[in-house]
PyMOL commands that place a pseudoatom at each C-alpha (Angstrom):
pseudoatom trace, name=CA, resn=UNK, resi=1, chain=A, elem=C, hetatm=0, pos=[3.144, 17.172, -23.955]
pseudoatom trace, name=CA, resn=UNK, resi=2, chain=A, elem=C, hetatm=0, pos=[6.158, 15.133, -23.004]
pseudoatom trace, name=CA, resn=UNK, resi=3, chain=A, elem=C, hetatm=0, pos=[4.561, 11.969, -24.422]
pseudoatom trace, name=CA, resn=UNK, resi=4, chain=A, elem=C, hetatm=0, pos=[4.187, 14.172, -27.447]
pseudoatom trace, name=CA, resn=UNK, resi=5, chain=A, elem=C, hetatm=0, pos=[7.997, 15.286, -28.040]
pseudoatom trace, name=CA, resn=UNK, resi=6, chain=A, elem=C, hetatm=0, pos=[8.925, 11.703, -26.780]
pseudoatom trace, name=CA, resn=UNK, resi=7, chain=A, elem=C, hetatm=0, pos=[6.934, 10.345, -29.416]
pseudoatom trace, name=CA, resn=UNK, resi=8, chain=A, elem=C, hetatm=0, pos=[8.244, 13.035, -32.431]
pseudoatom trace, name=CA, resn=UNK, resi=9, chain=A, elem=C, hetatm=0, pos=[12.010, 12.271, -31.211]
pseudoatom trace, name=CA, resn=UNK, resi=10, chain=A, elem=C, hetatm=0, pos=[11.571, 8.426, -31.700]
pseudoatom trace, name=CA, resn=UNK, resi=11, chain=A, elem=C, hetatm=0, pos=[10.103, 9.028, -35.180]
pseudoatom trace, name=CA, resn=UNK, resi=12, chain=A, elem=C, hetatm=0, pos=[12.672, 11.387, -36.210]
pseudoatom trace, name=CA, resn=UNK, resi=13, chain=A, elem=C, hetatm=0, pos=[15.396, 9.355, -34.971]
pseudoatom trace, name=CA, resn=UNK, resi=14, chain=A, elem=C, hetatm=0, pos=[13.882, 6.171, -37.555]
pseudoatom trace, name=CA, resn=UNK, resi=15, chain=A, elem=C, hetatm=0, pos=[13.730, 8.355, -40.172]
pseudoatom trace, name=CA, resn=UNK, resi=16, chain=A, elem=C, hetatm=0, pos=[9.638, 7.578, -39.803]
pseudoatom trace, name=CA, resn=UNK, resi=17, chain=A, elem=C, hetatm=0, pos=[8.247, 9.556, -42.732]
pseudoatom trace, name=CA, resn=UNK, resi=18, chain=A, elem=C, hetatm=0, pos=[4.515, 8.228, -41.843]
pseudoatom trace, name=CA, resn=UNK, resi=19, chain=A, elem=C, hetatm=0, pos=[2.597, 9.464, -38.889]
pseudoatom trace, name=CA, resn=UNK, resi=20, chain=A, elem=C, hetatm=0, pos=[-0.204, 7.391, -39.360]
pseudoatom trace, name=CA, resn=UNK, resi=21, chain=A, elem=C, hetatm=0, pos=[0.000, 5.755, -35.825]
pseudoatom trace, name=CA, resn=UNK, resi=22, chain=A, elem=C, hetatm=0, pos=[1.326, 8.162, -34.047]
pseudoatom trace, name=CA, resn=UNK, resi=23, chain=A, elem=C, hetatm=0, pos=[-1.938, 10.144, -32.470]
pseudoatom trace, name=CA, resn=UNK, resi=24, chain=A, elem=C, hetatm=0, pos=[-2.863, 6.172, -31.463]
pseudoatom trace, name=CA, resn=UNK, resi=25, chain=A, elem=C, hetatm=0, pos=[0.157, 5.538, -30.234]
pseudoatom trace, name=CA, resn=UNK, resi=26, chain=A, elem=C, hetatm=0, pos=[-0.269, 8.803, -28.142]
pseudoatom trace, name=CA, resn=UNK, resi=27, chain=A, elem=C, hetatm=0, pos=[-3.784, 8.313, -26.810]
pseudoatom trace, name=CA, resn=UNK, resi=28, chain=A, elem=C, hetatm=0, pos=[-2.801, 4.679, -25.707]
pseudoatom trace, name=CA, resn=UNK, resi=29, chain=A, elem=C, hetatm=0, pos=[0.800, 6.100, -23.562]
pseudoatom trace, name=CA, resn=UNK, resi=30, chain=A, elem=C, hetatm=0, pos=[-1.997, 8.788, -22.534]
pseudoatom trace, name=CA, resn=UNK, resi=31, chain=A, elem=C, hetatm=0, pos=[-4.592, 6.033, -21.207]
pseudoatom trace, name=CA, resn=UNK, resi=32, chain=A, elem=C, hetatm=0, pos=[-1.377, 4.092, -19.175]
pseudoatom trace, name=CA, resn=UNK, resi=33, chain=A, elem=C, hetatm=0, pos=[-0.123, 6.958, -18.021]
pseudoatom trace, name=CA, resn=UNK, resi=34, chain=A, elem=C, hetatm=0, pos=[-3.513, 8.596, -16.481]
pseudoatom trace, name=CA, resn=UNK, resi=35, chain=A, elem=C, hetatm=0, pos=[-4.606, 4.598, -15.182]
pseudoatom trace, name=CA, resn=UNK, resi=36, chain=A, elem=C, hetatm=0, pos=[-0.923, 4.300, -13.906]
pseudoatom trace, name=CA, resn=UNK, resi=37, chain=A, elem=C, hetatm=0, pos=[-1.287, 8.036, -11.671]
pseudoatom trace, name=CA, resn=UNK, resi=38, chain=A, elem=C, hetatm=0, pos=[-4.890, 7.454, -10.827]
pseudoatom trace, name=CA, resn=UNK, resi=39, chain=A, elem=C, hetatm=0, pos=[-3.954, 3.969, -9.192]
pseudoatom trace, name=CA, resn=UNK, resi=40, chain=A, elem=C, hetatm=0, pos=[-1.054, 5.741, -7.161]
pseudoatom trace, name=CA, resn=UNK, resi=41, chain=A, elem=C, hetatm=0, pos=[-3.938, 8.633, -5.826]
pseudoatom trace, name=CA, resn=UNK, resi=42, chain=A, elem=C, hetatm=0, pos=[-6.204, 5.360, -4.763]
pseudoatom trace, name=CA, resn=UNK, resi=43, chain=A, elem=C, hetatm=0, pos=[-2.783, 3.810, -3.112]
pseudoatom trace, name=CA, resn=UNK, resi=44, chain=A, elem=C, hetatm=0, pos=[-2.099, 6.795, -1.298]
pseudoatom trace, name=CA, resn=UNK, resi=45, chain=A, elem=C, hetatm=0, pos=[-5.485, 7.337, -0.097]
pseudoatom trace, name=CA, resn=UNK, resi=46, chain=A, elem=C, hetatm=0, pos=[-6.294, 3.406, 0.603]
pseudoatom trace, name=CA, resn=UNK, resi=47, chain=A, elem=C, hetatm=0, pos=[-2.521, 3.754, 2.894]
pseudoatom trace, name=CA, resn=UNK, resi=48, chain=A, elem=C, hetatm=0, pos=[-3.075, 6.872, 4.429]
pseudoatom trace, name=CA, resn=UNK, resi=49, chain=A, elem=C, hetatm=0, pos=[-6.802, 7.168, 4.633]
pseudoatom trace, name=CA, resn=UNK, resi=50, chain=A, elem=C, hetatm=0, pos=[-6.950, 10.673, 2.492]
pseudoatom trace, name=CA, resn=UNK, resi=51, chain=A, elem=C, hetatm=0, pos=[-6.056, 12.210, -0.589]
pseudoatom trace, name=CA, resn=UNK, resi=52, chain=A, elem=C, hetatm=0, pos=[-5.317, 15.563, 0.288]
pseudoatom trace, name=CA, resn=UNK, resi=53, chain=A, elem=C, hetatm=0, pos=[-1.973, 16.088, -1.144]
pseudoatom trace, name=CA, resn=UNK, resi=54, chain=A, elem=C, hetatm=0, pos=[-1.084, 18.883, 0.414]
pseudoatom trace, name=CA, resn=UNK, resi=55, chain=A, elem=C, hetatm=0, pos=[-1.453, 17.845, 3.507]
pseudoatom trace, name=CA, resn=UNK, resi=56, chain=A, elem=C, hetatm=0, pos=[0.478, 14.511, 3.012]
pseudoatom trace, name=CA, resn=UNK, resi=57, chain=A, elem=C, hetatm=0, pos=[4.379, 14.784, 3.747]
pseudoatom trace, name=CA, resn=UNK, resi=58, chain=A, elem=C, hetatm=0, pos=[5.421, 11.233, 1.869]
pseudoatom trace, name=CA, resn=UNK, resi=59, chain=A, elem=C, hetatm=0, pos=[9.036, 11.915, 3.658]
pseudoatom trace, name=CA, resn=UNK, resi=60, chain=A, elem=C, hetatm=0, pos=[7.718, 10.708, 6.483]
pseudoatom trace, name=CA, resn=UNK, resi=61, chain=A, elem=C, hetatm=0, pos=[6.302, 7.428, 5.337]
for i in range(1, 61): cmd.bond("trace and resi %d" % i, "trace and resi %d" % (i + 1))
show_as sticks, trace
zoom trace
């Protein structure tokens, strides 16, 4: 959703009247940003041998 209003603000703010690229532009932000958490999950659990959030204080670290 964020990507989404991100995405509607910059083409507003050009004075874009074509949306033709933005749903591509979308999914692509929406592939880096799901690769970019899922490789912070692994990190976490590859540092501190689990990925149960809840249970993980990151103050500590």
């Amino acid at each position: 959703l964020s990507l989404f209003v991100a995405l509607s603000a910059w083409t507003m703010h050009l004075d874009m009247s074509s949306f033709s690229a933005s749903p591509l532009l979308l999914l692509a932000f929406s592939a880096c940003e799901a690769s970019a958490g899922l490789a912070l999950l692994v990190a976490t659990a590859r540092t501190h041998g689990t990925d149960h959030m809840q249970s993980l204080n990151l103050l500590k670290c």
